[in-house]
C-alpha positions as YAML, in Angstrom:
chain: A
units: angstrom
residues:
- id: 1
  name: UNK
  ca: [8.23, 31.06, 13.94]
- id: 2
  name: UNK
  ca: [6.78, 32.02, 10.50]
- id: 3
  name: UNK
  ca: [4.64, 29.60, 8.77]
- id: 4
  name: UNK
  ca: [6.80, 29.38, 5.42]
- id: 5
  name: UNK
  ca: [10.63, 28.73, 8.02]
- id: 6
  name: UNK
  ca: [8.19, 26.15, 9.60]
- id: 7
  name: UNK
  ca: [7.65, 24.40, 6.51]
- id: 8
  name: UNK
  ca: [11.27, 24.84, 4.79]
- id: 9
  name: UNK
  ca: [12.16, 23.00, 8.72]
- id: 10
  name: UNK
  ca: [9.93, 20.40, 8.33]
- id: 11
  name: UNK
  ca: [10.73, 19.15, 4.90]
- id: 12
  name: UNK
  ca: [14.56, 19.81, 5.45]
- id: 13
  name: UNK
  ca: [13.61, 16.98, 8.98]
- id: 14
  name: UNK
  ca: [11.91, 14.81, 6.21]
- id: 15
  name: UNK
  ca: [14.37, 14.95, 3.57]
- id: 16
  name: UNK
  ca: [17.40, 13.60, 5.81]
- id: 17
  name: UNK
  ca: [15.29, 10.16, 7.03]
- id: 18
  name: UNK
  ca: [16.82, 7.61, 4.12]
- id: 19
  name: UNK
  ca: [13.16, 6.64, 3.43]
- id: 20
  name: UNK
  ca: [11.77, 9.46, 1.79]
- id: 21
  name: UNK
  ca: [11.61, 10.49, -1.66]
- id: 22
  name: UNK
  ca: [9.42, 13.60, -2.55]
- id: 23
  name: UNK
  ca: [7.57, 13.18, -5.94]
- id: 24
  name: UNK
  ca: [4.82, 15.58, -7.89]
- id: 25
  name: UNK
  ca: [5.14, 18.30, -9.90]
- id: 26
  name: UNK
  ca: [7.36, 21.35, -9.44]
- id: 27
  name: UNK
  ca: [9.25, 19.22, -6.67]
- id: 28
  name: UNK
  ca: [12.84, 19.28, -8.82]
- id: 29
  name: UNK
  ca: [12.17, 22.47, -10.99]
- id: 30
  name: UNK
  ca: [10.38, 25.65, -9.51]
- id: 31
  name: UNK
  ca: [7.30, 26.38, -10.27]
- id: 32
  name: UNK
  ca: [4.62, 26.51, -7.28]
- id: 33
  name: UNK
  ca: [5.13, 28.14, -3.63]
- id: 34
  name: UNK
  ca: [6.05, 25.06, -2.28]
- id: 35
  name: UNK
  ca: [9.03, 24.30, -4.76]
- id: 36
  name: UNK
  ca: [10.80, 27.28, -2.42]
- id: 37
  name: UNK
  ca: [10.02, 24.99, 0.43]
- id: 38
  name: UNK
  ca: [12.65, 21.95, -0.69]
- id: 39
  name: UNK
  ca: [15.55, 23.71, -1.49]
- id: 40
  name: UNK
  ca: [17.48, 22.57, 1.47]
- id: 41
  name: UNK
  ca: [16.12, 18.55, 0.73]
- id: 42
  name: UNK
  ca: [19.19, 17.05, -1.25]
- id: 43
  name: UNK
  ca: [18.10, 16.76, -5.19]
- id: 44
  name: UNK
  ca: [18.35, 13.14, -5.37]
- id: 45
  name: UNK
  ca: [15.37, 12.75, -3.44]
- id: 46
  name: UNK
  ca: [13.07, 14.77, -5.61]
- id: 47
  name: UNK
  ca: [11.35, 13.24, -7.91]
- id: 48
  name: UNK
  ca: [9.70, 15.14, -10.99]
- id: 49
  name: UNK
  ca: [6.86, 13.74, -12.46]
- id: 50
  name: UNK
  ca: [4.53, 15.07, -15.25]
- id: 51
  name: UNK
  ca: [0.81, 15.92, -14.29]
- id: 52
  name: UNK
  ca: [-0.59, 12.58, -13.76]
- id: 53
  name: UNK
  ca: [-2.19, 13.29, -10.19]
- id: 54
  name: UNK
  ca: [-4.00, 9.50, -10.39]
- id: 55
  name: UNK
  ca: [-0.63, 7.86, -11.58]
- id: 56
  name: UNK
  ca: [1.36, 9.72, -8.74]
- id: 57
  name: UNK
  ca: [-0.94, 8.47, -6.01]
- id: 58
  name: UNK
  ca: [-0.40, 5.09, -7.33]
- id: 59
  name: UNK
  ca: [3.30, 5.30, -7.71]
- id: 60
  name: UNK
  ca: [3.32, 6.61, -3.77]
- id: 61
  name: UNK
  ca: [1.19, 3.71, -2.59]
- id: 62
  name: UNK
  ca: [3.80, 1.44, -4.52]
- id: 63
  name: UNK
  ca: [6.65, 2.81, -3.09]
- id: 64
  name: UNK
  ca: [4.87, 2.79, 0.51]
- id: 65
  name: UNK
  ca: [4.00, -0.88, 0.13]
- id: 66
  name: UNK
  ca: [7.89, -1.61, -0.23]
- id: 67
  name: UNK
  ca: [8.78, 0.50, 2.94]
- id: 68
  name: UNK
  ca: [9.48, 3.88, 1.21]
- id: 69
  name: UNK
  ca: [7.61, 6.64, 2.77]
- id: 70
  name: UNK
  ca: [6.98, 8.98, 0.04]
- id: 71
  name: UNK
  ca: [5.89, 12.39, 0.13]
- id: 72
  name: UNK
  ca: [3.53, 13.11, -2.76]
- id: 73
  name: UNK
  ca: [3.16, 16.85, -3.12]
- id: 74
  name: UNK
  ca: [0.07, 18.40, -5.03]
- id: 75
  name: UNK
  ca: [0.42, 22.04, -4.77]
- id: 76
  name: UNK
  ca: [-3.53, 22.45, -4.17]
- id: 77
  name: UNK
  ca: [-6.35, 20.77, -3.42]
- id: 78
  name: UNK
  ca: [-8.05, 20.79, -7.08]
- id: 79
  name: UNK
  ca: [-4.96, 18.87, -8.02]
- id: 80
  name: UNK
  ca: [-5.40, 16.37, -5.31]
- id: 81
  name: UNK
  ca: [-8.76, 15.79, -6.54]
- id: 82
  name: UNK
  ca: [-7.78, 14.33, -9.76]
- id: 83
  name: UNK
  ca: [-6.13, 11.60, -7.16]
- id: 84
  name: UNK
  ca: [-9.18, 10.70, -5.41]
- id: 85
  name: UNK
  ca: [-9.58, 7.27, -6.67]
- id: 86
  name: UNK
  ca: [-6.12, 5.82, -5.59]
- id: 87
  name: UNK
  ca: [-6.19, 7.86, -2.46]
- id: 88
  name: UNK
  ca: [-9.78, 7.05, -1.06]
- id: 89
  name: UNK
  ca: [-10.15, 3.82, -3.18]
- id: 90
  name: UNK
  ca: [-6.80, 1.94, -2.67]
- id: 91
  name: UNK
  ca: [-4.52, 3.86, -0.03]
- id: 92
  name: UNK
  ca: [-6.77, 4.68, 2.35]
- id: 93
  name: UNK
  ca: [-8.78, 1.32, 2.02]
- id: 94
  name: UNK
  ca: [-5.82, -1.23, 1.67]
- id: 95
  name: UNK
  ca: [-5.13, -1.42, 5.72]
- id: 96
  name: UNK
  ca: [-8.92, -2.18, 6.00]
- id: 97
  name: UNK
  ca: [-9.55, -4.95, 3.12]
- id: 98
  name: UNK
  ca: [-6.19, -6.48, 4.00]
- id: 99
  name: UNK
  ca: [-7.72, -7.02, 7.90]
- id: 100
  name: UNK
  ca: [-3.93, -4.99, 8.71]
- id: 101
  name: UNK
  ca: [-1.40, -7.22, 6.71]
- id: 102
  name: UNK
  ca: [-0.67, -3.77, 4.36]
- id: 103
  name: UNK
  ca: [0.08, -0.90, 5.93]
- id: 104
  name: UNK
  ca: [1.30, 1.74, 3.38]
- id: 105
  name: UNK
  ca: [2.61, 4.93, 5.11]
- id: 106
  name: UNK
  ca: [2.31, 8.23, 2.50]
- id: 107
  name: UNK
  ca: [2.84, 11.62, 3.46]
- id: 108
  name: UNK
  ca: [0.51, 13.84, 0.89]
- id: 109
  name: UNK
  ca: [1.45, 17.12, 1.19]
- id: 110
  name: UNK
  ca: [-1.32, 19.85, -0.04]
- id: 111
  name: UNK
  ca: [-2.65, 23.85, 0.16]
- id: 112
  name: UNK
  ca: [-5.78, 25.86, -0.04]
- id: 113
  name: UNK
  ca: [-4.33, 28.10, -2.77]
- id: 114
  name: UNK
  ca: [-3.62, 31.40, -2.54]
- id: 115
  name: UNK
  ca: [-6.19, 34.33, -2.95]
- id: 116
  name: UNK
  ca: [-3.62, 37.71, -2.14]
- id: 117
  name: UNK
  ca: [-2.16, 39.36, -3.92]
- id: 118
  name: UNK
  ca: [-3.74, 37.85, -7.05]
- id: 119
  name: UNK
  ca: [-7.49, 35.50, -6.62]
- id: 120
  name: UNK
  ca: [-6.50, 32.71, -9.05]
- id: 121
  name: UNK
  ca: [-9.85, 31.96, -9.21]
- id: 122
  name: UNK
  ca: [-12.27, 29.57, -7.80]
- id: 123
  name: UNK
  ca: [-10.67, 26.29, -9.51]
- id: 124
  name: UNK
  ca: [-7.72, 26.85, -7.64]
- id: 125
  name: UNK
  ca: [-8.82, 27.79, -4.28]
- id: 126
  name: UNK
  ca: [-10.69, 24.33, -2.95]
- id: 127
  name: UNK
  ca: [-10.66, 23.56, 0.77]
- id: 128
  name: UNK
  ca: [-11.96, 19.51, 0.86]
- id: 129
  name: UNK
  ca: [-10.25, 19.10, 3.69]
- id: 130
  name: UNK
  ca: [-14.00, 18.20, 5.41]
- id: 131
  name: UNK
  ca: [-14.85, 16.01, 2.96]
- id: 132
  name: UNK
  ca: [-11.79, 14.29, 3.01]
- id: 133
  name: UNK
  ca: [-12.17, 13.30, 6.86]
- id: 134
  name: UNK
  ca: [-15.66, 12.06, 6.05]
- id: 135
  name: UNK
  ca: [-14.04, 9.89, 3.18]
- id: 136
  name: UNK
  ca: [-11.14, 8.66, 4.45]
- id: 137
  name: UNK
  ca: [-11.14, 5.53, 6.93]
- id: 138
  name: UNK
  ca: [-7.44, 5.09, 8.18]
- id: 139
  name: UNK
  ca: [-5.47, 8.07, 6.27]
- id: 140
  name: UNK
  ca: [-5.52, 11.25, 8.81]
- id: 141
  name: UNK
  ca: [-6.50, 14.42, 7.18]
- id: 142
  name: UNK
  ca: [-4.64, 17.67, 8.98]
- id: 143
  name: UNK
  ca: [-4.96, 21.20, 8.15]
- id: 144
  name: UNK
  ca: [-2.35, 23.57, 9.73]
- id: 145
  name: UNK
  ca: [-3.79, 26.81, 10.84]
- id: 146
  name: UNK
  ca: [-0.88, 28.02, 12.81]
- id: 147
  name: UNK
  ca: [3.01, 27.61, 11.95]
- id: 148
  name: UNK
  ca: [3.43, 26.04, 15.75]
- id: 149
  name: UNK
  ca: [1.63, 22.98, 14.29]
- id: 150
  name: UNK
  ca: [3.63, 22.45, 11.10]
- id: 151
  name: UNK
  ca: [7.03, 21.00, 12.10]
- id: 152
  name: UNK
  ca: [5.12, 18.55, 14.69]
- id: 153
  name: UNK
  ca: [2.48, 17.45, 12.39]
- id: 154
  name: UNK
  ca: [5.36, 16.48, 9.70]
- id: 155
  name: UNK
  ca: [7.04, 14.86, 12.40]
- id: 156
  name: UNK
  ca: [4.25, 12.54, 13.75]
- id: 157
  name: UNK
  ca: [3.36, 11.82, 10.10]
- id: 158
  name: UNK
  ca: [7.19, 10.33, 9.20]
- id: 159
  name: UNK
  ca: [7.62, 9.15, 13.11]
- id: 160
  name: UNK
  ca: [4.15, 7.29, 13.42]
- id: 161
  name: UNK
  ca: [4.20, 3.66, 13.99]
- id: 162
  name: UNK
  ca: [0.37, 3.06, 13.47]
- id: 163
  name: UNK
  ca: [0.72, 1.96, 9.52]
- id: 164
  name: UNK
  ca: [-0.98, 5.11, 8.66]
- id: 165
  name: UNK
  ca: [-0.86, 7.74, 6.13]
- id: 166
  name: UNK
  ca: [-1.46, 11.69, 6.37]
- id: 167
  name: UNK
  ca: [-2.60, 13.97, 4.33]
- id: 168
  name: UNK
  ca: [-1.23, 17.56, 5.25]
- id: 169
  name: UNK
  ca: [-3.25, 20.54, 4.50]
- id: 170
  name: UNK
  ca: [-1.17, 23.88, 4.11]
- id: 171
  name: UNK
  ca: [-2.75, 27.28, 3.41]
- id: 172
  name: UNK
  ca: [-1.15, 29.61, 0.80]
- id: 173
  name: UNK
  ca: [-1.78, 32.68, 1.80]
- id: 174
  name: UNK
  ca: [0.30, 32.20, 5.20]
- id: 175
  name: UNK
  ca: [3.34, 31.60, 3.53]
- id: 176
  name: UNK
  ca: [3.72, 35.25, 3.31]
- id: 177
  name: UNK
  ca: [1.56, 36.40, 5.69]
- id: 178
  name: UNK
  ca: [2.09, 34.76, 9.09]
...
């Protein structure tokens, strides 16, 4: 198993439940590592959107609350950051302030960007992935180390029945190198 077939896998599983629809930017048009990723999910569920990180959180959310489960992709974590206020503030929170009654399930798809061959420097490198479990109440935060863990974790994230959302944390240096 390498960690970039695991991935290709996993989103080709996600991409043939009717419910998805992948959204972000460089989803429909190349562009990032992860682009490479979808090119076996049909085109009609990918979704391009300009970069509005905050706006594409919201849009997810949206689509969640009216049984979609999206899969909003930011292709690193200083993108996702931009995001923080619909994804700590209103996803993560809404299953808690609505004692249960909403349950929006999103599938956030993110990576530690990639230092070899070229160090893009350090604005494009973040790891919150810590800081993100501290912050987030009902949305489960997991970072895949090893390409055994990615098809299972993107499984149990479209699969789960507990109303809640995961945010998946890739790394980008594995694509090529395990």
């Amino acid at each position: 198993m390498k960690y970039f077939d695991e991935l290709c896998r996993a989103m080709e599983f996600l991409g043939r439940d009717e419910r998805t629809l992948f959204l972000g930017q460089a989803v429909a048009c190349a562009g990032t590592a992860m682009s490479n990723t979808l090119k076996n999910v049909p085109r009609e569920k990918l979704l391009e959107l300009p970069v509005t990180e905050e706006m594409q959180m919201g849009m997810s959310t949206g689509m969640a609350l009216n049984g979609m489960v999206p899969v909003s992709i930011y292709p690193r974590w200083n993108f996702l950051l931009l995001s923080v206020n619909q994804l700590v503030n209103h996803l993560d929170k809404l299953p808690i302030i609505s004692n249960g009654g909403y349950q929006p399930k999103v599938i956030i798809r993110t990576g530690i960007g990639s230092e070899r061959p070229l160090h893009p420097q350090h604005q494009h490198i973040g790891d919150f992935t810590d800081a993100f479990r501290l912050m987030c109440k009902t949305v489960d935060v997991i970072r895949l180390d090893e390409p055994e863990q990615i098809f299972p974790a993107y499984q149990k994230a479209l699969e789960r029945q507990d109303g809640r959302s995961t945010l998946i944390v890739e790394y980008g240096d594995y694509y090529s190198e395990k």
